[in-house]
DOZA-925542 format. One record per residue (C-alpha): x, y, z; residue number from 1. Coordinates in Angstrom, 1 decimal, padded with zeros to 4 digits. Layout:
<recs>
<c1:X, c2:Y, c3:Z, num:NUM> $
...
</recs>
This chain:
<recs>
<c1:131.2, c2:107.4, c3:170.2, num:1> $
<c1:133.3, c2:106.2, c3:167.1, num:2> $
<c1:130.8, c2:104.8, c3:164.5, num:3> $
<c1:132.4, c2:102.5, c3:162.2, num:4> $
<c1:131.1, c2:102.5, c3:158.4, num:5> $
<c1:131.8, c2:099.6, c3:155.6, num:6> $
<c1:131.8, c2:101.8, c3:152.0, num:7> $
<c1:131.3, c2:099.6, c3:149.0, num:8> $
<c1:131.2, c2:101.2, c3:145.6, num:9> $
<c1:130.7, c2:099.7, c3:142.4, num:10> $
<c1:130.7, c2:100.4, c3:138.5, num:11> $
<c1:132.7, c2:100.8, c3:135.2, num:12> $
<c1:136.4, c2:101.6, c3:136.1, num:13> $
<c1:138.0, c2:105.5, c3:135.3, num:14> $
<c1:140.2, c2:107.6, c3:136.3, num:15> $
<c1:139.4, c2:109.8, c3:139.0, num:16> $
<c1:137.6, c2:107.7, c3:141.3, num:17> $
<c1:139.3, c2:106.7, c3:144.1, num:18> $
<c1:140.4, c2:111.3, c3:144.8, num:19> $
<c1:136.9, c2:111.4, c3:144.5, num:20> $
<c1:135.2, c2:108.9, c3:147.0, num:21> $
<c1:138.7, c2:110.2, c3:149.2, num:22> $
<c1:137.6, c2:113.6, c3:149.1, num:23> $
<c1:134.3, c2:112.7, c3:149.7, num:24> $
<c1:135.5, c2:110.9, c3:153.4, num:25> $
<c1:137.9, c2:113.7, c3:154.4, num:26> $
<c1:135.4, c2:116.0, c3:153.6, num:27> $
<c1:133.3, c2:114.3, c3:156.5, num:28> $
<c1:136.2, c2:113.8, c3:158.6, num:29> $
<c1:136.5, c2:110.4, c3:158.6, num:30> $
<c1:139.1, c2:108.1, c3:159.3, num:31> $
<c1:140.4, c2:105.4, c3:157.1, num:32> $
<c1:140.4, c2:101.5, c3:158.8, num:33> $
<c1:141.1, c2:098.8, c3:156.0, num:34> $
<c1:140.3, c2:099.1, c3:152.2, num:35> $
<c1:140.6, c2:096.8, c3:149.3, num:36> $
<c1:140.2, c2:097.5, c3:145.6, num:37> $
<c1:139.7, c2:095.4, c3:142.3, num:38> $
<c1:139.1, c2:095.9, c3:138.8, num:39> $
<c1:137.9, c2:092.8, c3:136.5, num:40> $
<c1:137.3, c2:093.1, c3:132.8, num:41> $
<c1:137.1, c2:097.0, c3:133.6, num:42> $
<c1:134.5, c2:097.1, c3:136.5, num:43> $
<c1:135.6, c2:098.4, c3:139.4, num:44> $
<c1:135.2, c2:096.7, c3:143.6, num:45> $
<c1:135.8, c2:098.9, c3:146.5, num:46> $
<c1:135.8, c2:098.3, c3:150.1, num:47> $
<c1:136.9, c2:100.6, c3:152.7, num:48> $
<c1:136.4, c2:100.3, c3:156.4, num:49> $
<c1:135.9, c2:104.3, c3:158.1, num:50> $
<c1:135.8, c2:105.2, c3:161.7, num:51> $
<c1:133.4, c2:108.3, c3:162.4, num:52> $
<c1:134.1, c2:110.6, c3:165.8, num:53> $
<c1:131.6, c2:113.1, c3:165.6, num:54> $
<c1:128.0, c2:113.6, c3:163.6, num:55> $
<c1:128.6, c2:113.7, c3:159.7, num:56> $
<c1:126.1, c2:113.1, c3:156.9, num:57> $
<c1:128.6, c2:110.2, c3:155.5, num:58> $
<c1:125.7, c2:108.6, c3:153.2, num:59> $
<c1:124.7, c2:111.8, c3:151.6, num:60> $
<c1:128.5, c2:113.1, c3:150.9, num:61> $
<c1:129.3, c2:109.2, c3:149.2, num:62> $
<c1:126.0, c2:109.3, c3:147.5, num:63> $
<c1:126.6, c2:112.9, c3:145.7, num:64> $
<c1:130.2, c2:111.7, c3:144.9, num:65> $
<c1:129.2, c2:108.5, c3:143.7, num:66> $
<c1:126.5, c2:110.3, c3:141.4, num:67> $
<c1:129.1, c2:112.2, c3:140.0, num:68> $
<c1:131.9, c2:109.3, c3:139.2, num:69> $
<c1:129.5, c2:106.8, c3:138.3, num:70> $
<c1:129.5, c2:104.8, c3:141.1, num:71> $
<c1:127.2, c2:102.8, c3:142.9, num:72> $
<c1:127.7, c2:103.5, c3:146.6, num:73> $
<c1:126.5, c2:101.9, c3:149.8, num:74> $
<c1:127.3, c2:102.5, c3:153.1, num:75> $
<c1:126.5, c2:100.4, c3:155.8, num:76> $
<c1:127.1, c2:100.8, c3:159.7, num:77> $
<c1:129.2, c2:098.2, c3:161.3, num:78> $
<c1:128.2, c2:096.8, c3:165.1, num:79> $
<c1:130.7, c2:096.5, c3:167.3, num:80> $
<c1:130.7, c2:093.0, c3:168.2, num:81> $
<c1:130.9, c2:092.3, c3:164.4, num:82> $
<c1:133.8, c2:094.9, c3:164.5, num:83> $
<c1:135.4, c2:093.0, c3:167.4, num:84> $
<c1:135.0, c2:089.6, c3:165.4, num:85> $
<c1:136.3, c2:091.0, c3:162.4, num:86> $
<c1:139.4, c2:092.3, c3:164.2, num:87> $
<c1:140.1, c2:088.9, c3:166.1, num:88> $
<c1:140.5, c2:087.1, c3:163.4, num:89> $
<c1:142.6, c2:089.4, c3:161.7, num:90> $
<c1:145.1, c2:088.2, c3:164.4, num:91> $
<c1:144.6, c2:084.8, c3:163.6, num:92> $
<c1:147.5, c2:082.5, c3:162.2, num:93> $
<c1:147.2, c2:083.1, c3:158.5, num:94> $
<c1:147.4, c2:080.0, c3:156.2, num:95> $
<c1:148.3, c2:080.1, c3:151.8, num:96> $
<c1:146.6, c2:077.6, c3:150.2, num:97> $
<c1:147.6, c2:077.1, c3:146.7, num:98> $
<c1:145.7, c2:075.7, c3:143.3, num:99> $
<c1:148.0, c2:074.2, c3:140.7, num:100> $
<c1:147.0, c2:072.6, c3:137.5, num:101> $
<c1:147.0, c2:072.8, c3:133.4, num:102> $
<c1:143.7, c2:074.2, c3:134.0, num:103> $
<c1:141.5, c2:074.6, c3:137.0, num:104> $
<c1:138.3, c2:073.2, c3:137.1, num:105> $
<c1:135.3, c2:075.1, c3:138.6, num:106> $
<c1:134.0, c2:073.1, c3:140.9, num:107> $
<c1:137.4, c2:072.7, c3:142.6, num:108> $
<c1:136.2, c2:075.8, c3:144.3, num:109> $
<c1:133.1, c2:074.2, c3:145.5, num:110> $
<c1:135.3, c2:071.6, c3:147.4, num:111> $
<c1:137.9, c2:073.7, c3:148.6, num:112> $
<c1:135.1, c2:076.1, c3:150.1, num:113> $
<c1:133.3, c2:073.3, c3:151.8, num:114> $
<c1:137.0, c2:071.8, c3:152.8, num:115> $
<c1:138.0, c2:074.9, c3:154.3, num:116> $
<c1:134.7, c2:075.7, c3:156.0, num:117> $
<c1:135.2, c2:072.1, c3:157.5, num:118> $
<c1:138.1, c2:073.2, c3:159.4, num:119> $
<c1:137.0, c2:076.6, c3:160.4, num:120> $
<c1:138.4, c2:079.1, c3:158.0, num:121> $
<c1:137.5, c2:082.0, c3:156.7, num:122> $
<c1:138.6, c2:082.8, c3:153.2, num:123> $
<c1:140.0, c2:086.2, c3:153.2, num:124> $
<c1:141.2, c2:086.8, c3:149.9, num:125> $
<c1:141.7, c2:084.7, c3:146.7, num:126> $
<c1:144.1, c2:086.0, c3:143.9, num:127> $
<c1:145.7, c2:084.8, c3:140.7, num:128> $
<c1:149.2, c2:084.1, c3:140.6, num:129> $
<c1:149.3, c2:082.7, c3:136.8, num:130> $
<c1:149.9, c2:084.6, c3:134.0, num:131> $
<c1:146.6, c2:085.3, c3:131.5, num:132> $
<c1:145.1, c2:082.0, c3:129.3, num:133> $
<c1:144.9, c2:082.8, c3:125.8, num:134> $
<c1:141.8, c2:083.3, c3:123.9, num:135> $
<c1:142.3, c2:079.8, c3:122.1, num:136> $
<c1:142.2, c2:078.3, c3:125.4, num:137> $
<c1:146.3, c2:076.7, c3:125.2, num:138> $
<c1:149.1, c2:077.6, c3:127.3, num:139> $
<c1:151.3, c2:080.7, c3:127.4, num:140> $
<c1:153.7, c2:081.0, c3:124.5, num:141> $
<c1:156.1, c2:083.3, c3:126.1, num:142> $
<c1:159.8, c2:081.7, c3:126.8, num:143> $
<c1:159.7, c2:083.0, c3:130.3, num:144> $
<c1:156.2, c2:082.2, c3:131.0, num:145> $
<c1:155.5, c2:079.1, c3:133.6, num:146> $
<c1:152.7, c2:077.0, c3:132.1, num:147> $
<c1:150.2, c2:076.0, c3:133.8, num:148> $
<c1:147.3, c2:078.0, c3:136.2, num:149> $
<c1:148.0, c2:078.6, c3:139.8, num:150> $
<c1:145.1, c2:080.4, c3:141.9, num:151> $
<c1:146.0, c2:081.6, c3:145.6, num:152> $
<c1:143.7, c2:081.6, c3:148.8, num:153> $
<c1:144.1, c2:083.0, c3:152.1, num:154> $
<c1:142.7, c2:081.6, c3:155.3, num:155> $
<c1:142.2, c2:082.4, c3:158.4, num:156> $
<c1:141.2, c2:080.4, c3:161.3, num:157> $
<c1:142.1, c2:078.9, c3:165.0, num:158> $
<c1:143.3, c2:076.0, c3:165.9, num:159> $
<c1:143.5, c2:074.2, c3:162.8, num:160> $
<c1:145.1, c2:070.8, c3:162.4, num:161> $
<c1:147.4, c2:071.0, c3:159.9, num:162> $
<c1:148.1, c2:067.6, c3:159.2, num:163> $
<c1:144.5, c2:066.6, c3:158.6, num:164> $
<c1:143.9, c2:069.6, c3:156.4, num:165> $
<c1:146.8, c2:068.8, c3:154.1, num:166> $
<c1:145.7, c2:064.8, c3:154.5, num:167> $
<c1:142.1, c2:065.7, c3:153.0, num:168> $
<c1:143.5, c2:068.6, c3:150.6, num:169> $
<c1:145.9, c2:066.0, c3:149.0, num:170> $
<c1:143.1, c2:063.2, c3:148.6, num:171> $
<c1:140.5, c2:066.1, c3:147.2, num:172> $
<c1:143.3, c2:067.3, c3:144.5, num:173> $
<c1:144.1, c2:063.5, c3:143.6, num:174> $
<c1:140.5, c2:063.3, c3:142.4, num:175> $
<c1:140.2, c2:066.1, c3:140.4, num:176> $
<c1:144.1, c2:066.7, c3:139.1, num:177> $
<c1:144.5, c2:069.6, c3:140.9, num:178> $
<c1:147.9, c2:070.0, c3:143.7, num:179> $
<c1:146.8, c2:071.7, c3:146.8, num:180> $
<c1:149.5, c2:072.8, c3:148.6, num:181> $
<c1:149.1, c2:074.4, c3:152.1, num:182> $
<c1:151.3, c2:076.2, c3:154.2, num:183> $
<c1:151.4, c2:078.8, c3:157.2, num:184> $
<c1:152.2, c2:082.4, c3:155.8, num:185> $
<c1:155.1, c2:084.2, c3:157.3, num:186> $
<c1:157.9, c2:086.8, c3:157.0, num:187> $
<c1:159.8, c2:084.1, c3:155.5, num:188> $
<c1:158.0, c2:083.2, c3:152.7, num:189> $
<c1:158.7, c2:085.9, c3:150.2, num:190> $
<c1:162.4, c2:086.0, c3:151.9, num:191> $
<c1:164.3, c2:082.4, c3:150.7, num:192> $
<c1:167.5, c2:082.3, c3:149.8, num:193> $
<c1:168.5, c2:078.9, c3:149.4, num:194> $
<c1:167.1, c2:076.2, c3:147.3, num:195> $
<c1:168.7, c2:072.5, c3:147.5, num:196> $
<c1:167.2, c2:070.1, c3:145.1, num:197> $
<c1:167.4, c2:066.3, c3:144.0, num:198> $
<c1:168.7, c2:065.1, c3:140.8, num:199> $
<c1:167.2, c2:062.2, c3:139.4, num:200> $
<c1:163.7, c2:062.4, c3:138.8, num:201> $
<c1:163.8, c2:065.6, c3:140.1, num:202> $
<c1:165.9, c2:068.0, c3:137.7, num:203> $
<c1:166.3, c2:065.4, c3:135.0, num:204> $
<c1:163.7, c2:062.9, c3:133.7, num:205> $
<c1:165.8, c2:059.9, c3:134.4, num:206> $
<c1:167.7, c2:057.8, c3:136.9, num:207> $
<c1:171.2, c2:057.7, c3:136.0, num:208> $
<c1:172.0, c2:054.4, c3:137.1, num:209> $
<c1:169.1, c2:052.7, c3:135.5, num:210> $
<c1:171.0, c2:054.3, c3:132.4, num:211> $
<c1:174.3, c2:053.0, c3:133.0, num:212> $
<c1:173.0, c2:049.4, c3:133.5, num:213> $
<c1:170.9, c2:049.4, c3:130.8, num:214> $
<c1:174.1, c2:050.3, c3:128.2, num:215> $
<c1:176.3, c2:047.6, c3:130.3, num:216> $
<c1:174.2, c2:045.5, c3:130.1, num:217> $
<c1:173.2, c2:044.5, c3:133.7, num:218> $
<c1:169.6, c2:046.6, c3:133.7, num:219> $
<c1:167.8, c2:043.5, c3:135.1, num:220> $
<c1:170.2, c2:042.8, c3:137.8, num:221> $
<c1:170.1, c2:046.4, c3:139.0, num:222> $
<c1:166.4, c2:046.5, c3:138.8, num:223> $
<c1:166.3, c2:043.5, c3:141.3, num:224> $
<c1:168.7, c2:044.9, c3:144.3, num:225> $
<c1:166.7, c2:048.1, c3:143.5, num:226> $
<c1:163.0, c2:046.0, c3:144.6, num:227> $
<c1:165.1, c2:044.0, c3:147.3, num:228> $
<c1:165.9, c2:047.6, c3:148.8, num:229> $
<c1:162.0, c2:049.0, c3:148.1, num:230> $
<c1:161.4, c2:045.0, c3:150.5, num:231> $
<c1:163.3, c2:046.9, c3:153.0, num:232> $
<c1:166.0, c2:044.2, c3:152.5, num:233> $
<c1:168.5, c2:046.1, c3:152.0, num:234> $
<c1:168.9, c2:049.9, c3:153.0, num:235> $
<c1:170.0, c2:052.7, c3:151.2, num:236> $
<c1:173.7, c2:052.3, c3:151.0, num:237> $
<c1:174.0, c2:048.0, c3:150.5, num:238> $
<c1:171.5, c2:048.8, c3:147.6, num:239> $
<c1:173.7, c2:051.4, c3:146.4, num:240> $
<c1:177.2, c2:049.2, c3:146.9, num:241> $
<c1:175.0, c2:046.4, c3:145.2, num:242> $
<c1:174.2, c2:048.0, c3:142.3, num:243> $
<c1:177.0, c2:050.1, c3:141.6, num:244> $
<c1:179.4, c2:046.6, c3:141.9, num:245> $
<c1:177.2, c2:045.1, c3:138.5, num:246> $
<c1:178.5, c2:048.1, c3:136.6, num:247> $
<c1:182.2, c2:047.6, c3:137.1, num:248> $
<c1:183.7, c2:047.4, c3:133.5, num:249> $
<c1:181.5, c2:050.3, c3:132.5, num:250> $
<c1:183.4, c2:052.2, c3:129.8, num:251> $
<c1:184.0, c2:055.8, c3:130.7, num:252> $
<c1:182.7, c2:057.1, c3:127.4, num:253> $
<c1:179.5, c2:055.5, c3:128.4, num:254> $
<c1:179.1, c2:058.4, c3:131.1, num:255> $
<c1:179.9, c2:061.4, c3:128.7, num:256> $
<c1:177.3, c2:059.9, c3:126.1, num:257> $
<c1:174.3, c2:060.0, c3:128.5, num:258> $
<c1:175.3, c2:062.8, c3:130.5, num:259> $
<c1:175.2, c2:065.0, c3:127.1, num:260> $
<c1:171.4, c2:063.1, c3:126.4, num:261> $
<c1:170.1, c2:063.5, c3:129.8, num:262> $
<c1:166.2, c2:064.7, c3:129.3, num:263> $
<c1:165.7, c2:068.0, c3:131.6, num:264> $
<c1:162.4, c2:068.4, c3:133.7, num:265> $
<c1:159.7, c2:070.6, c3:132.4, num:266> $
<c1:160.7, c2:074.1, c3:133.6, num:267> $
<c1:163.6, c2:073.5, c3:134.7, num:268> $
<c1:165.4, c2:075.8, c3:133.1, num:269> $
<c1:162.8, c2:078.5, c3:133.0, num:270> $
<c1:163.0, c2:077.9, c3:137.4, num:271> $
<c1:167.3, c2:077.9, c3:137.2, num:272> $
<c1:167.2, c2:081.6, c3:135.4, num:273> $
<c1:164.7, c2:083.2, c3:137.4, num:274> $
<c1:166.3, c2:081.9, c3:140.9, num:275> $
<c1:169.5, c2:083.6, c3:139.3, num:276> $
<c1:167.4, c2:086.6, c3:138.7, num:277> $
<c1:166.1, c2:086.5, c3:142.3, num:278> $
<c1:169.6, c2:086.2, c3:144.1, num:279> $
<c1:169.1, c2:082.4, c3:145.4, num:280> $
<c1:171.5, c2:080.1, c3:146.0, num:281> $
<c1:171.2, c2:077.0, c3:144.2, num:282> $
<c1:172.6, c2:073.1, c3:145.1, num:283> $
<c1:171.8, c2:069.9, c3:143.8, num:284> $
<c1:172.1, c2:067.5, c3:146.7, num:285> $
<c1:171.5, c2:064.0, c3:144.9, num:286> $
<c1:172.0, c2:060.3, c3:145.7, num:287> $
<c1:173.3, c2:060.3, c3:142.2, num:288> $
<c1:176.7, c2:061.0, c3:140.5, num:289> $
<c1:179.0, c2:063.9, c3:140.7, num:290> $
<c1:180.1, c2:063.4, c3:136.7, num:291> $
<c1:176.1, c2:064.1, c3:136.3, num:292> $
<c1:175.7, c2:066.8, c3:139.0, num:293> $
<c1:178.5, c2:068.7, c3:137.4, num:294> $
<c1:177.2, c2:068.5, c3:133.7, num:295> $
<c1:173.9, c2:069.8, c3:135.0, num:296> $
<c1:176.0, c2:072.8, c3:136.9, num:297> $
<c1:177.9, c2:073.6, c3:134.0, num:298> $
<c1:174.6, c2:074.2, c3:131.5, num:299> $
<c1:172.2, c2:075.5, c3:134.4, num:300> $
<c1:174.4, c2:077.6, c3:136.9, num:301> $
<c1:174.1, c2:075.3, c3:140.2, num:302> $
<c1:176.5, c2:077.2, c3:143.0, num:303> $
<c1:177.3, c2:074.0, c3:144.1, num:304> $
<c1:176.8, c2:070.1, c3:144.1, num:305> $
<c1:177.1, c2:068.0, c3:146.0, num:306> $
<c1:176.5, c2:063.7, c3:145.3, num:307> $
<c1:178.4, c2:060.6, c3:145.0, num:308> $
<c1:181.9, c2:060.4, c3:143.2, num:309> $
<c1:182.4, c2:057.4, c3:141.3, num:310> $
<c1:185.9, c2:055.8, c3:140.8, num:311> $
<c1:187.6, c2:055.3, c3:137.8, num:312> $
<c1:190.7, c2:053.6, c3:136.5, num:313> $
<c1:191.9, c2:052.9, c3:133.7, num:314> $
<c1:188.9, c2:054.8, c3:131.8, num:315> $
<c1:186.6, c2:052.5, c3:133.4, num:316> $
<c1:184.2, c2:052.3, c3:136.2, num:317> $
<c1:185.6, c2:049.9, c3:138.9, num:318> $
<c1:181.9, c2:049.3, c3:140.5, num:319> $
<c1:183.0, c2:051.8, c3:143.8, num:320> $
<c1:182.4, c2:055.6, c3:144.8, num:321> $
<c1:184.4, c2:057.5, c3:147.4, num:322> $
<c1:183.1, c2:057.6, c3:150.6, num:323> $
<c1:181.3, c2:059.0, c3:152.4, num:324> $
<c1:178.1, c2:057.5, c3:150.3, num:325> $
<c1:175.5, c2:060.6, c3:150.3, num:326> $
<c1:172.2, c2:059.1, c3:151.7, num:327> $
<c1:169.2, c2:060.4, c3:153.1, num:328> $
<c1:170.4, c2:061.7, c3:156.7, num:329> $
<c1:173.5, c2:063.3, c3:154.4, num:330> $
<c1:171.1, c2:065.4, c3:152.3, num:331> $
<c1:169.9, c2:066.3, c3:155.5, num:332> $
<c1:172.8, c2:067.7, c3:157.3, num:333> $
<c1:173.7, c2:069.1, c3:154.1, num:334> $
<c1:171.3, c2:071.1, c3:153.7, num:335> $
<c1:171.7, c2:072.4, c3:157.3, num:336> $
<c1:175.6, c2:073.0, c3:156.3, num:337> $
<c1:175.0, c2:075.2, c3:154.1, num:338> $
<c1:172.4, c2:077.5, c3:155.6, num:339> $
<c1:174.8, c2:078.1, c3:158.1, num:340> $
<c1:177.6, c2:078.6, c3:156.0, num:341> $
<c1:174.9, c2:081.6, c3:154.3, num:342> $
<c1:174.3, c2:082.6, c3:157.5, num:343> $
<c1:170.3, c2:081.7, c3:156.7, num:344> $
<c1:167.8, c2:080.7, c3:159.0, num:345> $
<c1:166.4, c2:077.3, c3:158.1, num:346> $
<c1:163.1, c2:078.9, c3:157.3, num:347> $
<c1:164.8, c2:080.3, c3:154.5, num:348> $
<c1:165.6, c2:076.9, c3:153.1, num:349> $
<c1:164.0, c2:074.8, c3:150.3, num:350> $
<c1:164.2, c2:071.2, c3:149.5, num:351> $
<c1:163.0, c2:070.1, c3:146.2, num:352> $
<c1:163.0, c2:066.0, c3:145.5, num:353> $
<c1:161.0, c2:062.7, c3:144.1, num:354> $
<c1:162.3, c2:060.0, c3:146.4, num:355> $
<c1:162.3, c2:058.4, c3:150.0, num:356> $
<c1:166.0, c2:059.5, c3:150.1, num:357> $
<c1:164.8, c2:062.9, c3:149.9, num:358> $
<c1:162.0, c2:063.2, c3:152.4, num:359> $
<c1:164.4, c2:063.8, c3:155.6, num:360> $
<c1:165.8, c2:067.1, c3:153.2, num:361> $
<c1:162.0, c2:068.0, c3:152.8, num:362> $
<c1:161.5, c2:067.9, c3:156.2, num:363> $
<c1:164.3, c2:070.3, c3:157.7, num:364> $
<c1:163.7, c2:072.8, c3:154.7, num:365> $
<c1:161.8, c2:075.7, c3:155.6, num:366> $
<c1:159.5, c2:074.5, c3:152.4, num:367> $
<c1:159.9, c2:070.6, c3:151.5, num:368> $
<c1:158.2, c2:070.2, c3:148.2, num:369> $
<c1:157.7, c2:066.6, c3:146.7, num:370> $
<c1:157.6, c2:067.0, c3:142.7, num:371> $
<c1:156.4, c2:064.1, c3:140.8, num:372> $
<c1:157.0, c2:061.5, c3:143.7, num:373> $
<c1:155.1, c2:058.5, c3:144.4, num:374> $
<c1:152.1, c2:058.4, c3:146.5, num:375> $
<c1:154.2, c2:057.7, c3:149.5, num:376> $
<c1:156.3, c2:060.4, c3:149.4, num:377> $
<c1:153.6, c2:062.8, c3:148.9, num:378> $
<c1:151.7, c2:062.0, c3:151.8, num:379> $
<c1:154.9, c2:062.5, c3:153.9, num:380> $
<c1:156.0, c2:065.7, c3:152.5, num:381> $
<c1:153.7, c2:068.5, c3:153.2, num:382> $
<c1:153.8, c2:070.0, c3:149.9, num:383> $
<c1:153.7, c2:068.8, c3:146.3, num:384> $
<c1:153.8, c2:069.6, c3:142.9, num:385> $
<c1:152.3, c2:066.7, c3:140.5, num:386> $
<c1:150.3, c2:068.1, c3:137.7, num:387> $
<c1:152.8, c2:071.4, c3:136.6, num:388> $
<c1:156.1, c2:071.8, c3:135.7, num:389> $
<c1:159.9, c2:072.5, c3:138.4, num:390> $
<c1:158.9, c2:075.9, c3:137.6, num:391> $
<c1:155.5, c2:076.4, c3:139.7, num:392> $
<c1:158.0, c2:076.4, c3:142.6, num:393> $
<c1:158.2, c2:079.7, c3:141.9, num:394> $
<c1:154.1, c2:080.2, c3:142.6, num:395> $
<c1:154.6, c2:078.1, c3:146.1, num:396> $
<c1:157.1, c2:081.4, c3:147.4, num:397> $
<c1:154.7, c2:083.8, c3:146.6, num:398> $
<c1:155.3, c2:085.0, c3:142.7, num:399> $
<c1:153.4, c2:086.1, c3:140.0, num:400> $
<c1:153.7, c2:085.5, c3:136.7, num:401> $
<c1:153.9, c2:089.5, c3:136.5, num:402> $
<c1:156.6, c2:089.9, c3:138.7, num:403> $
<c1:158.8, c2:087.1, c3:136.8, num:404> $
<c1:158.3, c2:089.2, c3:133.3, num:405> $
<c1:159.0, c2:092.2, c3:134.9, num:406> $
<c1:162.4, c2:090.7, c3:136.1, num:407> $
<c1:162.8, c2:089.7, c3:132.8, num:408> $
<c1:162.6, c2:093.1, c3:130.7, num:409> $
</recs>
């Protein structure tokens, strides 16, 4: 009958360990099941699982070889049923929960334990994406680094409802400035190809037309059809029509001014040349203007853009755009346009964006993520970014801070 053993061996770090404890089991004939191996601040964690088909003194072989390397080792029997358990919920759905913030706090592991235990799960594995903090306690100096810690966990569990674990996640990272994104693990996560994002807001820390009014004059006027559309007075495309009529006049130099002053988001431009690095395809899908979108394609390497084309005669803005106007359900099927063009399934989408306009686009992405968006937008979405900069996309598809410098060298 198979007996099945859990090894755990502990101590300082060296070379030569791992032959040794494996020359140690094949010595006894055993057969290797899982294992798992750390090193922290140069003391060493091991954890194998061994299956056992015939009589063998296991304890005393791991015991001599853990004399020799230094090691403290235990070996413990493993029942079946607790063997069975163990292997059930290896099948389980598998869930990535994510920690995002300048710095994490402490306790937030307290809560997320007592969250997560709420809801059934079992926290397999928790890993550091984030590069190292410096010994003064500040933030990464490199170029390419992403500021910013992000911590990863791993869940497993049945039958979990999704929607009120992100509900409850969201309200326990509001509290302590922490963004807790959750989402199901999958073949597709590591495999994206395609990110879309938003414009205003989202890539640049303005909204354009705010900008235009403001230099013709009509900021006020703007800002009111804007609150009459927020009423639900008007919908997305009168509001648009509205406002863009107040800035007929507008003086085309006026557009090359701010487009050169536009303020980029944090990280942006850290996000843009690692995407390249990675092989994505890139898009800004935006509500905005295609004078803008194509500035911000020329100086960050968009593939493509895609927005509203304003009309000018005469070098001046008439107060109309080309139709069709590029709304929220156009995002939409945008975004869907192009993954087919690629030949991509939709789980290999992202949607990146701040607004209402953009929550359909989060939706039909693979992995909708709200960044910086008001508190109704990020309970709609099911993932956000608040407290880092664009770059911590990069954590949410699975990479390290590691991998990204190694892609840079």
């Amino acid at each position: 009958m198979t007996r099945r053993i859990l090894i755990r061996a502990t101590g300082a770090a060296r070379p030569g360990q791992l032959a040794g404890l494996g020359r140690a089991l094949a010595a006894s004939g055993a057969r290797l099941l899982d294992i798992n191996q750390s090193v922290t601040f140069g003391m060493l964690s091991l954890e194998a699982l061994v299956g056992l088909d015939h009589e063998a003194d296991l304890e005393a072989a791991l015991s001599a070889a853990g004399d020799e390397l230094g090691l403290d080792v235990q070996a413990i029997q493993v029942a079946a049923e607790d063997y069975q358990r163990w292997s059930s919920q290896a099948s389980q759905p598998r869930l990535i929960l994510s920690l995002l913030a300048p710095h994490l706090p402490a306790g937030i592991l307290a809560e997320v334990g007592a969250l997560t235990a709420e809801h059934g799960l079992t926290v397999e594995l928790i890993h550091r994406l984030s590069g190292r903090e410096p010994l003064d306690g500040g933030v990464p100096g490199e170029r390419d680094a992403i500021q910013g810690a992000c911590v990863e966990c791993w869940l497993r569990g049945e039958e979990v409802d999704l929607d009120a674990l992100r509900e409850k996640a969201l309200a326990l990272g509001a509290m302590h400035g922490v963004d807790i994104a959750i989402q199901e693990d999958s073949i597709w996560r590591r495999h994206r190809r395609l990110v879309c994002f938003d414009m205003d807001s989202t890539l640049i820390k303005a909204e354009v037309i705010d900008e235009l009014a403001r230099r013709h004059g009509v900021y006020d006027e703007v800002a009111e059809v804007t609150e009459r559309a927020m009423r639900g007075e008007l919908d997305f495309q009168q509001s648009f029509r509205e406002r863009m009529a107040k800035l007929a006049g507008l003086d085309e130099s006026v557009l090359a001014e701010i487009a050169e002053s536009l303020p980029l988001m944090d990280g942006v431009e850290r996000l843009m040349a690692q995407l390249k690095r990675l092989g994505y395809r890139t898009a800004i899908l935006s509500g905005g203007f295609t004078y803008f979108a194509r500035h911000l394609q020329e100086k960050l390497g968009f593939d493509e853009i895609h927005a509203n084309e304003l009309v000018i005669e005469n070098g001046k803005v008439t107060g109309e755009v080309r139709e069709p106007i590029l709304d929220a359900d156009r995002k939409a099927e945008l975004l869907r346009e192009i993954a087919a063009r690629e030949g991509l399934a939709m789980e290999q989408t992202i949607a990146v964006g701040d607004g209402a306009n953009d929550l359909k686009m989060l939706a039909a992405a693979g992995l909708g993520i709200a960044f910086r968006a008001k508190p109704l937008v990020r309970v709609q979405a099911r993932h956000s970014i608040s407290t880092l900069g664009l770059d911590a996309v990069l954590y949410l598809i699975g990479y390290r801070q590691g991998d990204l410098e190694e892609s840079v060298s």
